[in-house]
Each structure stands twice: as structure tokens, then as C-alpha cells.
C-alpha positions in Angstrom: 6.7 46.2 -11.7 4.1 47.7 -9.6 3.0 45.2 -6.8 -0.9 44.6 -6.6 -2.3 46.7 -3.2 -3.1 44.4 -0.4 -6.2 42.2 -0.5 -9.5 43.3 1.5 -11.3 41.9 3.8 -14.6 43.2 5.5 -16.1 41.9 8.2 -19.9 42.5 8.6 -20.5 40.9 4.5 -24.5 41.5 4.3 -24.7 45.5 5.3 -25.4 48.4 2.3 -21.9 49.7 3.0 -20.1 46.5 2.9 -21.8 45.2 -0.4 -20.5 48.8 -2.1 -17.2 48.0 -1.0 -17.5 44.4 -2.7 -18.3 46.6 -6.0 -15.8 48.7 -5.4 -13.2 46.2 -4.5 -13.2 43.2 -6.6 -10.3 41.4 -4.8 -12.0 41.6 -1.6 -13.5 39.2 0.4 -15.9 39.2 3.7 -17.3 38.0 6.0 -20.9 37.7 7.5 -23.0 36.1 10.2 -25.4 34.4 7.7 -25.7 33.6 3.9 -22.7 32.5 2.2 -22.8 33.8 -1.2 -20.1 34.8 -3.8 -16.9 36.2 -2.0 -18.7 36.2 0.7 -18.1 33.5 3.7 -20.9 32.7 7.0 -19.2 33.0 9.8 -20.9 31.7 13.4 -19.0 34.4 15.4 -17.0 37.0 14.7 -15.0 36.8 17.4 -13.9 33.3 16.5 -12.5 34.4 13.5 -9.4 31.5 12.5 -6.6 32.9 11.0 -7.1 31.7 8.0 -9.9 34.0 7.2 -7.2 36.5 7.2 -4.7 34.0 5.0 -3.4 36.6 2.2 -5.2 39.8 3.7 -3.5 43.3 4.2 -6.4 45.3 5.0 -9.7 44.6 7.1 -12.2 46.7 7.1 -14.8 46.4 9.9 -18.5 47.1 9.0 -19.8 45.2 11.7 -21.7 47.3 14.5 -24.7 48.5 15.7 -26.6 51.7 17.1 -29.6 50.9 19.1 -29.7 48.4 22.1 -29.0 48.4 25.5 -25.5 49.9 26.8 -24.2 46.4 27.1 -24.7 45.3 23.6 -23.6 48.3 22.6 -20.2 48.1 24.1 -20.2 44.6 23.3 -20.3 45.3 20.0 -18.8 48.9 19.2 -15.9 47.9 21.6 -15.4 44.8 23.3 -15.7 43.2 19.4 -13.6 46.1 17.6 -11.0 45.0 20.1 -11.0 41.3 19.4 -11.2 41.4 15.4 -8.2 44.2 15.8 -6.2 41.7 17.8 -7.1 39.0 15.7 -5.8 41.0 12.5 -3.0 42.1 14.0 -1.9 38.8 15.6 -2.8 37.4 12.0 -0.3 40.0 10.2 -2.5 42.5 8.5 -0.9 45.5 8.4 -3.7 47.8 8.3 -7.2 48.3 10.2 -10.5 50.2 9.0 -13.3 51.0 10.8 -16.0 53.2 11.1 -16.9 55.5 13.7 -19.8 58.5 14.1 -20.2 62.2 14.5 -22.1 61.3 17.7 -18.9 61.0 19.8 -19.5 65.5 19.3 -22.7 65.2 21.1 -24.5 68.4 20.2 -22.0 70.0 17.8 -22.8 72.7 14.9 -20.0 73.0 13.2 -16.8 70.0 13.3 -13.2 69.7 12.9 -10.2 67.9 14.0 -10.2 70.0 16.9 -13.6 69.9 18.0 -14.1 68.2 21.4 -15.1 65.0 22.0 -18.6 64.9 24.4 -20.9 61.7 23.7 -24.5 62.5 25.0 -25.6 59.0 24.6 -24.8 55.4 25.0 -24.4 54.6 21.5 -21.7 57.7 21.0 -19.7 56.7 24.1 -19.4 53.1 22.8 -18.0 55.1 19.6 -15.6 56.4 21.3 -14.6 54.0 23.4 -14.2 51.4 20.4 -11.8 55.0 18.6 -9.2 54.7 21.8 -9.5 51.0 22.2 -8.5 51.3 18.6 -6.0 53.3 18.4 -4.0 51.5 21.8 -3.8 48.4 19.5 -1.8 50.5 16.9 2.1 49.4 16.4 4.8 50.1 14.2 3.6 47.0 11.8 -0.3 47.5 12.5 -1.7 50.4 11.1 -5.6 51.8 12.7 -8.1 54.2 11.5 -11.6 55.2 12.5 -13.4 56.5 10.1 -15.8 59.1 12.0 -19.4 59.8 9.4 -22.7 61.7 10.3 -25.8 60.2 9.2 -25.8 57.4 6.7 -28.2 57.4 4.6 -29.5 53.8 2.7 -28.2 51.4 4.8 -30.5 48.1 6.1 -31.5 50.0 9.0 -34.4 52.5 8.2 -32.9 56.0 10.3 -33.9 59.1 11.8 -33.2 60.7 8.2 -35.1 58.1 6.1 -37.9 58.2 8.8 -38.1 62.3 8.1 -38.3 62.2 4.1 -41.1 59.4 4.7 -43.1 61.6 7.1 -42.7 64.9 4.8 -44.0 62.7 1.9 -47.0 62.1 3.4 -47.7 65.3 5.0 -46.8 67.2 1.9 -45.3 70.0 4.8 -42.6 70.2 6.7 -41.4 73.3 9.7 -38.1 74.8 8.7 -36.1 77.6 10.6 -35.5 80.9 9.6 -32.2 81.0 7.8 -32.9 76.7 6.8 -30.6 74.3 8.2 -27.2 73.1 7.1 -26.2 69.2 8.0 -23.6 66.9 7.5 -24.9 63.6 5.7 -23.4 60.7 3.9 -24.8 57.8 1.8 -23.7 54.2 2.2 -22.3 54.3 -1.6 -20.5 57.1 -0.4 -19.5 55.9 2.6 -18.3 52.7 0.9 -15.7 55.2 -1.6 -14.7 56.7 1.9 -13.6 53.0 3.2 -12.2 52.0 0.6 -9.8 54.9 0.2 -8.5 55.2 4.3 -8.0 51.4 3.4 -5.1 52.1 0.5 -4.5 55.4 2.3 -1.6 56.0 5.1 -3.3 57.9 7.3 -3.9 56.8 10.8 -5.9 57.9 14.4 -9.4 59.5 13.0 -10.4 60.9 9.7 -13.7 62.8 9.6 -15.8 62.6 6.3 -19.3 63.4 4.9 -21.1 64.2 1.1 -19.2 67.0 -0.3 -22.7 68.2 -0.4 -24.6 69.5 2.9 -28.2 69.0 3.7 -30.7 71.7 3.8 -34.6 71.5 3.8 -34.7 74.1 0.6 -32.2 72.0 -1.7 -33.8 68.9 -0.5 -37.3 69.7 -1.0 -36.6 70.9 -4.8 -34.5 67.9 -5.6 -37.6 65.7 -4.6 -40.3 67.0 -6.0 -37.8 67.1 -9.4 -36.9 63.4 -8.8 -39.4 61.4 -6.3 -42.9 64.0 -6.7 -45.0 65.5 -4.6 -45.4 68.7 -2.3 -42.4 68.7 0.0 -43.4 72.2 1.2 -41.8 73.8 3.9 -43.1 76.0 6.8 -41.0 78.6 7.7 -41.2 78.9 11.7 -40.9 82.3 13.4 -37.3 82.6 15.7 -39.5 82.4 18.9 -41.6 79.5 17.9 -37.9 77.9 16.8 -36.9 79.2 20.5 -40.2 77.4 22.1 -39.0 74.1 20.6 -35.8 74.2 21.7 -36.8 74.8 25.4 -39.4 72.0 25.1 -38.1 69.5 22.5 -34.4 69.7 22.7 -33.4 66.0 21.6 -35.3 66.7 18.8 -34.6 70.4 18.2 -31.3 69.2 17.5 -32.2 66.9 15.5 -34.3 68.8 13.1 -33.8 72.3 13.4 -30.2 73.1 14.2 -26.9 72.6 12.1 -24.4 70.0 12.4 -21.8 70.8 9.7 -18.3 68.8 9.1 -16.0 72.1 7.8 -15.2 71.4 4.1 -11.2 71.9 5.0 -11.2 68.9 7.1 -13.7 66.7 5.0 -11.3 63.2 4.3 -14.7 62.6 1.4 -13.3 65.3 -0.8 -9.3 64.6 -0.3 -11.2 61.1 -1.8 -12.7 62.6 -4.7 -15.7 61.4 -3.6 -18.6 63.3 -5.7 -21.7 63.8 -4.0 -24.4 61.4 -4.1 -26.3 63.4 -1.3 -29.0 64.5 -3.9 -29.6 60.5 -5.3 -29.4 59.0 -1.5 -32.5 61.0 -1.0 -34.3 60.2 -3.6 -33.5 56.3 -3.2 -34.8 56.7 0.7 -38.1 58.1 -0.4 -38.4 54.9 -3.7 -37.0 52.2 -1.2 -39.7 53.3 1.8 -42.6 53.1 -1.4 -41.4 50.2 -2.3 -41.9 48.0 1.0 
């Protein structure tokens, strides 16, 4: 008889990624700073977790963090607390270790692989990274870790730089696009969740990189939302030199907007998953949830 795969628990119960997984997973429990509900237990500090929130558990899966805030919090949370729920699990007998790190550890990067080097540009990405080796040093023969490295979610609780964009080329109707368009690495928090849940029954260790089988470009997205949400969504093809102009002037948000940042489809952990792409939905969704407030 085939034994039942080890019970899940996720820490960080109330975010969009964490409330897929509880779809997804229907033995899983979590955990959360505030309101208790079904399968899901307040907690006043994570870092005081007992051990028997861990009673029964082979797999945790971290969805607590954040990415805004002073350096401080940032390590405090990215790192200093990825180190003390590790422990904890560890210490507790879990066997294995989720959690979920970002394409910002590559700085400015076009294109991504397992080889690509590592070069943080900002606070948030170096707490990242910080929080991947503190990981991976708590790793033993018994105690499995992975970090689970995404681009952009889209759809989580936190309105982001992506959600911001669709909103503002809503209301303008138009919005500047490169020669050639743009090609970027994105991921919804449904997504994200079938990612998770996979490296959690997976054997893989160290750091996986995934994203929506599905890249972004401004062409593909502006037909799928005037199909789905309405509207213009025009785009505004910008000559190379007022492209280079930006880039000299604006490059924080150059990079942001106009250049690529591609995961390489060989080394994407989302399709080994069979995850299907939701890339086309998530941005509808963004646009319906920003009407909607």
C-alpha cells in the first residue's frame, strides 16, 4: 500500500499564494498572524512557533515575507525569520523546507538560468539572497531546503509594479512600447501556488527557478485585454533613440518597462510541473480586482 505524502504546513495562512495552496492541498494546514478560520490557526509570532504546530507535518512551506520596508525589516523578515522557522522545522522533524525567493537576487538580468550570476541591486533582493544561503546552510542529510526563485507575481494582496501598469494603461487607453516589444518573465499567485506545491512533494533541493509557461509582451497583453477586460490598450511604438533617451535618463524604470527579463524555457521548474499558463487570466483578474475597489 501506497503511504499518504507528508502533511503540509504553510506559514503566512492569509496571503493569495497561501490560500491556493489550501485549495490545492486539502491535508494542509497553516498558519497566520490574524484570523483563525478553517485549517487555518492565529498565531501571535512566528517565531514562537511550539512544536506542536508542526505535530504530524513533513513539509512546511513558508509564504511569509515581505518586499517593501526599510533594510532592517527586510532582513528581519526575509532572513533572520526564514532562519528561525527552518530551525524550528528542522528541530521539530520535518523533513523538508519550501520557500519562496525572487528573480531580484539577478539585479538587471535579460535573460536567466541556473548559471546566471547572482547581483542584488536593492535591499529587498539582497535580503533574498541572504535568506537562499541562510537556507541552504540549515540543510542536512534528514532536512531537505528549497527556494523557490519567481519574477513578478501577479494577484497577490499587495497591489505591484505590474498591477499598477495594467491600471494606468486602462485609463490612458495608450501605452510606449519598444521597437521589437518586450518579453518578461511573470507568474500568478495560482500559479505560483501549483509551483509550491510541487517542489513541496518534489526531491529537488538548493534553488529552482520558475515562471508562466507563457511570457509577457505588451502586443499579446493588449489583445488579450481588450478581448477579456475592454477598452483601448493601445500601444505607442517608441523610436530606438527615444528608447535610448530613456534609458540614459530613467534607468530604474527603463528596466522596468522597456527591457526584457526572460527565465529560459529549459530551466523553467513551472513546466517540469505541468503548470499551464494562467498568465493571460492573471491579467485580466488585475485589471477586474483594481475596478472593483
Amino acid at each position: 500500500m501506497t503511504p499518504p505524502p507528508p502533511r503540509v504546513l504553510i506559514i503566512g495562512g492569509n496571503s493569495s499564494i497561501a490560500r491556493h495552496l489550501l485549495t490545492l492541498l486539502p491535508d494542509a494546514r497553516a498558519v497566520a498572524r490574524t484570523g483563525a478560520r478553517s485549517r487555518v490557526t492565529a498565531v501571535d509570532d512566528y517565531r514562537r512557533l511550539h512544536s506542536r504546530h508542526f505535530s504530524d507535518i513533513g513539509t512546511v512551506i513558508n509564504c511569509a515575507g515581505i518586499v517593501t520596508g526599510p533594510e532592517t525589516a527586510l532582513r528581519a523578515v526575509n532572513v533572520d525569520l526564514q532562519v528561525a522557522l527552518a530551525a524550528a522545522a528542522r528541530d521539530a522533524g520535518v523533513a523538508r523546507y519550501v520557500a519562496i525567493s525572487s528573480f531580484s537576487i539577478f539585479g538587471a538580468c535579460e535573460r536567466i538560468d541556473p548559471n546566471t550570476p547572482t547581483a542584488p541591486e536593492d535591499a529587498y533582493g539582497n535580503s533574498k539572497l541572504d535568506g537562499d544561503h541562510a537556507l541552504r546552510r540549515l540543510q542536512t542529510d534528514r532536512f531537505a531546503t528549497v527556494s523557490v526563485a519567481f519574477p513578478a507575481i501577479i494577484g497577490t494582496t499587495r497591489i505591484g509594479k505590474v498591477e499598477r501598469m495594467l491600471h494606468l494603461w486602462q485609463r490612458i487607453g495608450i501605452w510606449p512600447v519598444p521597437p521589437g516589444d518586450i518579453e518578461r518573465s511573470m507568474i500568478g499567485a495560482e500559479g505560483a501556488a501549483q509551483v509550491l506545491a510541487c517542489a513541496a512533494a518534489d526531491e529537488v533541493t538548493g534553488r529552482v527557478l520558475a515562471a508562466d509557461p507563457v511570457a509577457f509582451s505588451y502586443c499579446d497583453a493588449a489583445k488579450w485585454l481588450r478581448e477579456d477586460v475592454g477598452g483601448a490598450f493601445a500601444h505607442l511604438r517608441i523610436p530606438r533613440v527615444g528608447v535610448a533617451l530613456f534609458r540614459r535618463t530613467m534607468p530604474s524604470l527603463y528596466r522596468s518597462t522597456m527591457s526584457d527579463s526572460l527565465l529560459d524555457p529549459a530551466c523553467n521548474y513551472a513546466v517540469g510541473c505541468d503548470v499551464e499558463s494562467s498568465l493571460r487570466r492573471e491579467l485580466a483578474n488585475a485589471i477586474l480586482r483594481g475596478t472593483n475597489r
